[in-house]
N, C-alpha and C positions, 0 to 999 in steps of 0.2 A: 362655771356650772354651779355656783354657790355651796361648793363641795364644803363640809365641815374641816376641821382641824384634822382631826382621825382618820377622816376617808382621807384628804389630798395626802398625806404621810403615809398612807397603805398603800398608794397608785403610786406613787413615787419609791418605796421601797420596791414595791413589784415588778416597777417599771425599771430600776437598777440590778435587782437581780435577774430580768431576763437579756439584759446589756451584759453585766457579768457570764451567763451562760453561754452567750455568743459569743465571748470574746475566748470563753476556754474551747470550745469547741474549735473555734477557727483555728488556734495554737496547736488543740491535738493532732487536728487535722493535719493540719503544717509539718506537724514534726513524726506524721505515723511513718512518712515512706508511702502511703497509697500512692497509687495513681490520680491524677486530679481527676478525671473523669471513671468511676468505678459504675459499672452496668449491675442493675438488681438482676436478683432473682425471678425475675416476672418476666423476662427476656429471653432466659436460658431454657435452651431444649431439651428438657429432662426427655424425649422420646429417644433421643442418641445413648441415652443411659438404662436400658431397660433395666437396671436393677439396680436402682438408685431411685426412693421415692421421693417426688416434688416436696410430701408435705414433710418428710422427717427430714427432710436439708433447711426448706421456711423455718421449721423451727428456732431452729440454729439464731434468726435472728432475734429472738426475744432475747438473747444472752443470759440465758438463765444460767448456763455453762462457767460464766467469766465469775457469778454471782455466788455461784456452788465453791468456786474458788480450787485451781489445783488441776482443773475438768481441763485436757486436752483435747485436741480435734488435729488428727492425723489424716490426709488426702492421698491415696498413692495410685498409680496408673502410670499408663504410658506419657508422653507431652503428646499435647493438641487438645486434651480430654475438659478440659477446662476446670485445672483443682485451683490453679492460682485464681480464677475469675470467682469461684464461688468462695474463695474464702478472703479473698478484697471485698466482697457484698458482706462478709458475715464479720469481717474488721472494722470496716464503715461503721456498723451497725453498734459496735461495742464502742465507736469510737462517738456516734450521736448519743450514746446512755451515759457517757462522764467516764467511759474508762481512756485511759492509757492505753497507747498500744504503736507499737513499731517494727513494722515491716524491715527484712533485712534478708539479703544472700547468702545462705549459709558459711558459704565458704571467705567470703570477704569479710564475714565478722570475725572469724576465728583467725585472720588474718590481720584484723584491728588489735584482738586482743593481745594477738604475740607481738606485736609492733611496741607496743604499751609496756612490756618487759623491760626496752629498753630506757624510757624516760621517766620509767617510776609510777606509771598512773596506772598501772594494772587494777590493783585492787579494788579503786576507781571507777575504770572505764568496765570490770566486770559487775561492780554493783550496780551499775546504770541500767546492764543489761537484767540483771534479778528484780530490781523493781518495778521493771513496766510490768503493769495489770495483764498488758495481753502483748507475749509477744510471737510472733510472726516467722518462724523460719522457709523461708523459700529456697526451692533447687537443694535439698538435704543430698547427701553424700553423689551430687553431681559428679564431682571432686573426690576422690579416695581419702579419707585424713589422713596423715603422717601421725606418731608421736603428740610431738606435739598439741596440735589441732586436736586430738583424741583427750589428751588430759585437761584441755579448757570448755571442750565442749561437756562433759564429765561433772565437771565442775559446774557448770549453767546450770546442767539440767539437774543435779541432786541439788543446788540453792533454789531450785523453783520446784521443785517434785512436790505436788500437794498444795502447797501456797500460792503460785499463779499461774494461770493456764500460758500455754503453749503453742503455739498452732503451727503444722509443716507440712508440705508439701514433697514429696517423692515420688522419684519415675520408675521404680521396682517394688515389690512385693516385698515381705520381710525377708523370706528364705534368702534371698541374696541381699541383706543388709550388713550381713559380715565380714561382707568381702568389701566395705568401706571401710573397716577396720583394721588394724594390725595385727589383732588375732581377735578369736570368736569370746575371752574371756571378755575384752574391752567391752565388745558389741554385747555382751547380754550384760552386762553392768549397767549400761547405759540404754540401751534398748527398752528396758525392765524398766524404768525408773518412765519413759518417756511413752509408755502403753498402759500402765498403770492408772487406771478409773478413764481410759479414753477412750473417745468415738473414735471411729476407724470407718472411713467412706471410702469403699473401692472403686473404681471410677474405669470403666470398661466400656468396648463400643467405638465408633467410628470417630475419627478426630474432626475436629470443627476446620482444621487449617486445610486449605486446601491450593495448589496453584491457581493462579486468575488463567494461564492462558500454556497450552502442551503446543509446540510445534514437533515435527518431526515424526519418526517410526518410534516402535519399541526397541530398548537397548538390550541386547542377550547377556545373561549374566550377573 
């Protein structure tokens, strides 16, 4: 194209860093935990939610939240309601703007981390978890914590309070969150820290899962 010096050096730089930006994105990608396939928002049947608005959940994806720095997003309801699905859309989402972010099972992380006690890499394998930009706890107190599990999760959540967002997923109401705990002192130490400046989506209404196929009568009882 008889490009001058300057231009073919600017299309060329441009042309590296959007090779550069695909190749971080693919990485995040790789190492968030998503799902490979995560369904938007544009899918999901906010009419199942009537008290859950379409546009104050779309927000969520500008990540203005992850930006604010510290801003958690707490999902809780029964299972079926769909919290892990909107907030694998709204991780995606942080995960195309250049954040960090890694999805993880509550209970098997706090199950990594005490493993890690034994070979030395505690300190380690907890800082990995404080520096993701955004991280992800799914199926929160599915699992009742022990001791233990109660003083590392403790630990997460006051190293990131403030500093990086958070996002989790839960199938009760707070009222019964201290009966994950070993007493109710634990549960508002930690509770406190992990509600502090955050969105809280209740998530109510008829479940999305359903059987394909009922043979038979009703069972009594």
């Amino acid at each position: 194209q008889e490009l001058s010096y300057t231009d073919f050096g600017l299309l060329m730089l441009q042309f590296e860093a959007r090779v550069r930006g695909d190749r971080r994105l693919t990485r995040n990608l790789g190492r968030s935990g998503l799902p490979d396939a995560v369904e938007g928002l544009e899918t999901y049947d906010f009419s199942l939610r009537p008290k859950l608005e379409a546009r104050v959940v779309k927000e969520f994806l500008n990540c203005r939240w992850a930006r604010e720095g510290g801003r958690n997003i707490i999902c809780v309801g029964r299972p079926g309601l769909g919290k892990s699905r909107v907030l694998d859309a709204i991780s995606k989402a942080a995960c195309m703007q250049g954040y960090t972010v890694l999805k993880v099972n509550t209970a098997e992380m706090l199950e990594h981390l005490h493993a890690t006690i034994v070979d030395g890499t505690y300190v380690r394998t907890l800082r990995r978890y404080t520096k993701i930009d955004v991280l992800y706890l799914d199926e929160f107190g599915y699992d009742p914590f022990d001791a233990d599990a109660t003083k590392h999760l403790f630990r997460l959540i006051s190293a990131r309070h403030r500093r990086s967002s958070t996002l989790l997923t839960a199938n009760t109401g707070f009222k019964n969150w201290k009966s994950f705990f070993p007493s109710e002192a634990q549960a508002v130490a930690t509770v406190d820290r992990l509600i502090d400046q955050a969105t809280i989506l209740r998530f109510t209404g008829k479940s999305f899962r359903k059987p394909k196929e009922i043979h038979g009568d009703e069972v009594d009882g």
